[in-house]
N, C-alpha and C positions, 0 to 999 in steps of 0.2 A: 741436514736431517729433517723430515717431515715434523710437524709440531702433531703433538697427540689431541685426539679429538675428543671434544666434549660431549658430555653426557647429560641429560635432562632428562626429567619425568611427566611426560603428561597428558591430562585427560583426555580423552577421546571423545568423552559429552560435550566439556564445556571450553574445553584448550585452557585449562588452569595449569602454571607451573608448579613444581616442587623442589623440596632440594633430594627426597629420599624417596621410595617406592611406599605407598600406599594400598590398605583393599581398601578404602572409601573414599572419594574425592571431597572433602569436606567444602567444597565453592560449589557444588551440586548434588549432592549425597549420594551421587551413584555409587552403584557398588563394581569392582576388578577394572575400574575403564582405563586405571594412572597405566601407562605405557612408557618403556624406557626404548628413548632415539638418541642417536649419535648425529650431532652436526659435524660440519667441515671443521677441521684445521683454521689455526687464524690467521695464515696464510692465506687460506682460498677463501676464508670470510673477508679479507683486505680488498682480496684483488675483484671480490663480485660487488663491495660497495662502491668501487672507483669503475667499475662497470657502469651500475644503473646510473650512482648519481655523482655531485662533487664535491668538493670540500664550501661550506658555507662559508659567506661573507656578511660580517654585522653590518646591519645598514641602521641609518635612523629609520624610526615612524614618520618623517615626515617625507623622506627621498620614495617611500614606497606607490608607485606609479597605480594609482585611484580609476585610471581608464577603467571602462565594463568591459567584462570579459565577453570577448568573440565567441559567437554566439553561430551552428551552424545546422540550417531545421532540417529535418528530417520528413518533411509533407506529409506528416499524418501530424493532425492539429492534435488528437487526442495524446498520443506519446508526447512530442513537445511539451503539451500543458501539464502533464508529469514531472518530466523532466526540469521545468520551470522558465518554459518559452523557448527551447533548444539547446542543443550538444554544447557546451562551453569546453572548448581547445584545452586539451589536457588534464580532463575532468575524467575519473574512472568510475563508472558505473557499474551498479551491481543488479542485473534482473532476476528472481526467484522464481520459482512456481510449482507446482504437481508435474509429474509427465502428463504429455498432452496438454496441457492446457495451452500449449501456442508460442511459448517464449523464443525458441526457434524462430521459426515462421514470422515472427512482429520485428524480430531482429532483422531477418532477410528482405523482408518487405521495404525496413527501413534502410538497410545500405545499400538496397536496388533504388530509390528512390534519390539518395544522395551521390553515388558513381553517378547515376544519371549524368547530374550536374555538372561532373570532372573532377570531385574530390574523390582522391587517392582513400581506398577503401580493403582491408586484410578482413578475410574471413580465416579464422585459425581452428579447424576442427578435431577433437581429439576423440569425438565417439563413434561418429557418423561419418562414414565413409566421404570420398567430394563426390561418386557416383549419386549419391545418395543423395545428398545438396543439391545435383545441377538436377535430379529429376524432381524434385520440389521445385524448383523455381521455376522449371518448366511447367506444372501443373499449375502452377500461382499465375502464370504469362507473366514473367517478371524479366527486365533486358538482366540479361547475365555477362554480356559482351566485355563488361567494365570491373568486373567484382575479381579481383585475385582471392583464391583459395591456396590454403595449407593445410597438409594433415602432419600438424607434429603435436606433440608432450612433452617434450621437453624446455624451460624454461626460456633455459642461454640461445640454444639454436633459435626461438622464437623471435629473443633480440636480435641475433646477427643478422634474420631475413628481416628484421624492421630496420635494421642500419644501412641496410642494400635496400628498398626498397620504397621505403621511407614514406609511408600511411600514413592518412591524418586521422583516420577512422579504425580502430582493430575490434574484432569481436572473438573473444576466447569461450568456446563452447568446448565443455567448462570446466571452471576453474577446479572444478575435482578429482580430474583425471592428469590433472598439470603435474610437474613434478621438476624440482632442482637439484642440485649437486650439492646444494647447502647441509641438505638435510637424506640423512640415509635410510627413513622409512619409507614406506609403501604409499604411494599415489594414493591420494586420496584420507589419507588419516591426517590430525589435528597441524602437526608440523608442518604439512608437505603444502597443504593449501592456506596456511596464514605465508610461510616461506615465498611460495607463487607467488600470492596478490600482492608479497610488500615489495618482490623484486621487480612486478609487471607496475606498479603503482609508481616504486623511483623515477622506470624509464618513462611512464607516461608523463611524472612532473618534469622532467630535465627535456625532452623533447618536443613537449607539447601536444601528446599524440592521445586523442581519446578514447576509453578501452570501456569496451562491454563486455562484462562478466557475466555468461552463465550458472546459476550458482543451481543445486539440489535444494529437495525440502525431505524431512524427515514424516515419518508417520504422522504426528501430530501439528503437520502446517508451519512447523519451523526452519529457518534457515539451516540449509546441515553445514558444520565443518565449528572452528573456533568461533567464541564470540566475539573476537578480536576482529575479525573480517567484517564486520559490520563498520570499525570504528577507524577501518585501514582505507574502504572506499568513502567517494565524495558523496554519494546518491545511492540508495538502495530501495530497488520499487518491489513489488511482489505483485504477480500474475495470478489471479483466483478466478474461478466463475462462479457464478450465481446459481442459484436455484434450478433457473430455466438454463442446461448446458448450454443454448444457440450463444449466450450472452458470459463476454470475460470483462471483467475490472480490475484496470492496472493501478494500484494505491502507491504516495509514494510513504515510506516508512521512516525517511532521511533524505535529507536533502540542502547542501550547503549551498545549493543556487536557487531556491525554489521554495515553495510551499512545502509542508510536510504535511502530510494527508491528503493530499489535491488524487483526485479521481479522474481516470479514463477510461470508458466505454467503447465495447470492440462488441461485434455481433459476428461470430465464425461463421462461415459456411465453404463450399467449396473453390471458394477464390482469392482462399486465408481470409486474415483478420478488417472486417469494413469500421469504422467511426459510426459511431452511433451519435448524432450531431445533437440529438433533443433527449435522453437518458429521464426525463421524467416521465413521459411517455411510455417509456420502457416500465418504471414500475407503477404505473399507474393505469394496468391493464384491469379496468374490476368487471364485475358483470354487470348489465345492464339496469334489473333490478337492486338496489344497497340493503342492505342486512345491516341490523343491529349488531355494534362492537364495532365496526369500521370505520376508520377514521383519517382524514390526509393531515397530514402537517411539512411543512417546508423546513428543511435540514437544511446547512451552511457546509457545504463539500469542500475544502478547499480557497480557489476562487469564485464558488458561483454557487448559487442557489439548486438544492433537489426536493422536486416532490416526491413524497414518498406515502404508501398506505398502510398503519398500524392497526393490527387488528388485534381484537380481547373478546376473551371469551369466559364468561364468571358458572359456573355449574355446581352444585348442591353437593356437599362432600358427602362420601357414600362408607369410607373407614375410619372416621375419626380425628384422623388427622390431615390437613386441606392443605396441598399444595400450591405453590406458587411457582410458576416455567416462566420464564424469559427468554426470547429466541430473537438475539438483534442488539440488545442494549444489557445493561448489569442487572441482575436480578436482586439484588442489594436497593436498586437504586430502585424497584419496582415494589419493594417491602416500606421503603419509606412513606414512597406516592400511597400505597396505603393506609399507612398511616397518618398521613394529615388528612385524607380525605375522612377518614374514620373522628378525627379531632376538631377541623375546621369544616368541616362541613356534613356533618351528622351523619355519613352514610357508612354503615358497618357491613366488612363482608369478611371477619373472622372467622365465619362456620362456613365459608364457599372455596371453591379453590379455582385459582385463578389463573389463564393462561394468556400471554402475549406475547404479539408477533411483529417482525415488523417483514411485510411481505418484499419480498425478493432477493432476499439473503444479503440485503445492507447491515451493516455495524454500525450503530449512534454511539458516535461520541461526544456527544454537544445533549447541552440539558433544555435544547429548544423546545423538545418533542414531552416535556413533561407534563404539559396541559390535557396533550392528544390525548396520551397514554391514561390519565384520570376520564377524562369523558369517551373515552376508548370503554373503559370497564364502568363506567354508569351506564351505558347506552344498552351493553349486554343484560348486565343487573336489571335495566327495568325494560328490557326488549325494547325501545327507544331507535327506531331508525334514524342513522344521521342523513340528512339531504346529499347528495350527491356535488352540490355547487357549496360546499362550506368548509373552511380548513381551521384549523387552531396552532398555534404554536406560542412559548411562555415559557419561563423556568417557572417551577412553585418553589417556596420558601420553606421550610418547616414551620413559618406562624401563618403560612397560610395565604401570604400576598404572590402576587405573580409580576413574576421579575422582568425588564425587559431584556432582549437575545440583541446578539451584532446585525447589522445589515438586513434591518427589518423594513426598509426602504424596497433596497433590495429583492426580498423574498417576499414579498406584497406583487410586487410589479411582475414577478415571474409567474403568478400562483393566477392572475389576472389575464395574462397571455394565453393560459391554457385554460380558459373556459371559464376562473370559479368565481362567485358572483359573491361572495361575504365573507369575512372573516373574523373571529376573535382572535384577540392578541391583547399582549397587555397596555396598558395605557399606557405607560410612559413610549410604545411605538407606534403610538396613532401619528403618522405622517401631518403637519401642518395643509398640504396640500392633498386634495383628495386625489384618487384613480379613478380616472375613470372606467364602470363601468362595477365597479366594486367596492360595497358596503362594508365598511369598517367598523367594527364595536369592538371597546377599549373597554377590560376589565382590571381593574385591581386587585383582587381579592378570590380565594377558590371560591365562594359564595355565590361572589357576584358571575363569577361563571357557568357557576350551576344553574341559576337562576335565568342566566340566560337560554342555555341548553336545555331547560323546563320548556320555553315557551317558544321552542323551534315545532 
């Protein structure tokens, strides 16, 4: 006799379980999203864990074999440095993005690059035709000779052709149109895509085979499907572009081989996705002329230094009450720098309202840039051009001192490369040894930085 099948309830927003049918998901407050799904029998839930994976064995902590994990590049330096120096064997990744933005295309470029070499390489496509694939790769000039394609959805069959076939590479485009026998909802809803990725995620730990996942994004830049998928893959990057469309940024989000936030630069054009090898360049496009409120300061990306240009703009409130826009960084964190400036350093701009940017659609998340951002909006405040050869970076304190930032060695020696001739920064990151070629002055205090910026 068949065993009777279970019954669950759940969100469709955020993949919260229940035990009873809900109209509010209280773990997201949406509202009608609780859905009732039938999984399999515990029969055929038996028989698909002796599938993926095996029954474990206790080992000690000290039998557990410490080798680095095999490590397999993919010849684009920029993906790698994501990834956190290449594909690690049996590692399941998760790529996100908008449509269009390329994830496709970075994917195929990458396993055209790797078959190259002779590693066994599954492209598995569930939206896009393979007509569809080989005239891309055609357009890309990519060797195609080596790349096996599939058009299946279905989970199990996916396995069988990787037990015959036996890839060390698989790319599931994507994971939302997958679907198992586990679970008896419709492709692409909360169950059907956490079910995929933990069945594609067993066979990748038990064989060793490493799996790229294309995943959706919802209207608002989030990963679409359960939150659980996030916490099921090893690596999860997200594909954006920037301001300027020719230009994509691959960030990682997670990453249990790697950096987590490390950045890669891609410049689209029509021969897919190129490395963009110097990215401060990229946003350090200004005009010839400098205008007051601009400002460069050196951000810590990851593994490596970026220049980057903030700009502020302070203008005479016209209804009473003066806003403050941040576009790049917290605008929280932008109310404060007000307010020490307003405290330690006499300069009030509560009747102005205040706008900053940080040009090329970067995200700071590091409190390096909080000096810039102050002599960013003094500079406007007193129409104050800043020199073109000068950058600043610092945390400020709320008493007013200026903190020092990581790898101020570092991001000196970068900032030096490309042209700039001085810098402030706080003292305790004044290098023992000079650079050559660039002025270094060490400040302590917001004061003392103003007073510097006085007399530029």
């Amino acid at each position: 006799m068949s065993k009777k099948s279970k019954t669950a309830f759940v969100c469709e927003q955020c993949g919260a379980d229940f035990p009873r049918w809900g109209g509010q998901c209280t773990s997201c407050g949406e509202w009608n999203t609780i859905k009732e799904v039938r999984l399999g029998g515990a029969e055929r839930n038996k028989s698909a864990v002796g599938y993926a994976g095996s029954r474990s064995e206790v080992k000690l902590l000290s039998d557990v074999n410490l080798s680095q994990a095999e490590r397999i590049y993919s010849g684009i330096s920029e993906f790698d440095r994501v990834l956190g120096g290449g594909i690690v064997c049996g590692s399941v990744v998760l790529i996100g993005g908008a449509p269009g933005a390329g994830k496709s295309t970075l994917l195929l470029q990458a396993i055209a690059n790797i078959a190259a070499r002779g590693v066994s390489v599954l492209y598995v496509s569930g939206e896009e035709s393979l007509q569809q694939i080989a005239e891309r790769a055609h357009r890309l000039k990519l060797p195609a000779d080596k790349i096996m394609m599939l058009a299946e959805t279905s989970v199990q069959r996916i396995c069988d052709v990787l037990d015959q076939v036996k890839p060390q590479i698989l790319v599931i485009d994507s994971i939302q149109v997958m679907h198992t026998q586990e679970a008896e909802s419709a492709p692409g809803s909360v169950s059907q895509v956490r079910e995929s990725a933990s069945y594609l995620t067993q066979y990748a730990k038990k064989h060793d085979v490493s799996i790229f996942m294309v995943g959706h994004v919802t209207k608002d830049q989030s990963l679409a499907g359960p939150m659980t998928l996030s916490h099921i893959v090893d690596t999860q990057v997200m594909l954006g572009s920037t301001d300027d469309a020719r230009f994509r940024v691959l960030r990682a989000d997670k990453n249990r081989f790697g950096s987590v936030g490390e950045l890669g630069f891609f410049a689209m054009d029509s021969s897919g996705l190129k490395e963009v090898k110097n990215p401060s360049a990229m946003f350090l496009n200004r005009p010839d002329k400098p205008s007051s409120g601009s400002v460069v300061t050196v951000l810590w990306e990851g593994t490596r230094p970026l220049l980057v240009e903030i700009q502020a703009l302070v203008t005479e409130c016209q209804y009473g009450n003066p806003r403050r826009l941040a576009v790049g960084f917290d605008h929280n964190r932008l109310a404060m720098l007000l307010a020490v400036l307003s405290r330690h350093g006499g300069i009030f701009t509560a009747n102005d309202e205040i706008y900053a940017n940080v040009v090329g659609g970067i995200k700071v998340t590091e409190t390096s840039s909080d000096l810039a951002i102050v002599i960013g909006v003094v500079s406007s405040l007193r129409d104050k051009v800043i020199p073109h050869d000068v950058f600043f970076f610092g945390e400020i304190g709320l008493s007013g001192e200026i903190r020092p930032v990581a790898n101020g060695h570092a991001r000196l020696s970068d900032a030096a490369k490309h042209g700039f001739k001085k810098a402030i920064i706080p003292k305790a990151n004044v290098p023992k040894k000079s650079i050559e070629g660039l002025d270094i002055q060490g400040v302590a205090t917001l004061s003392e930085a103003l007073a510097v910026f006085s007399e530029m």
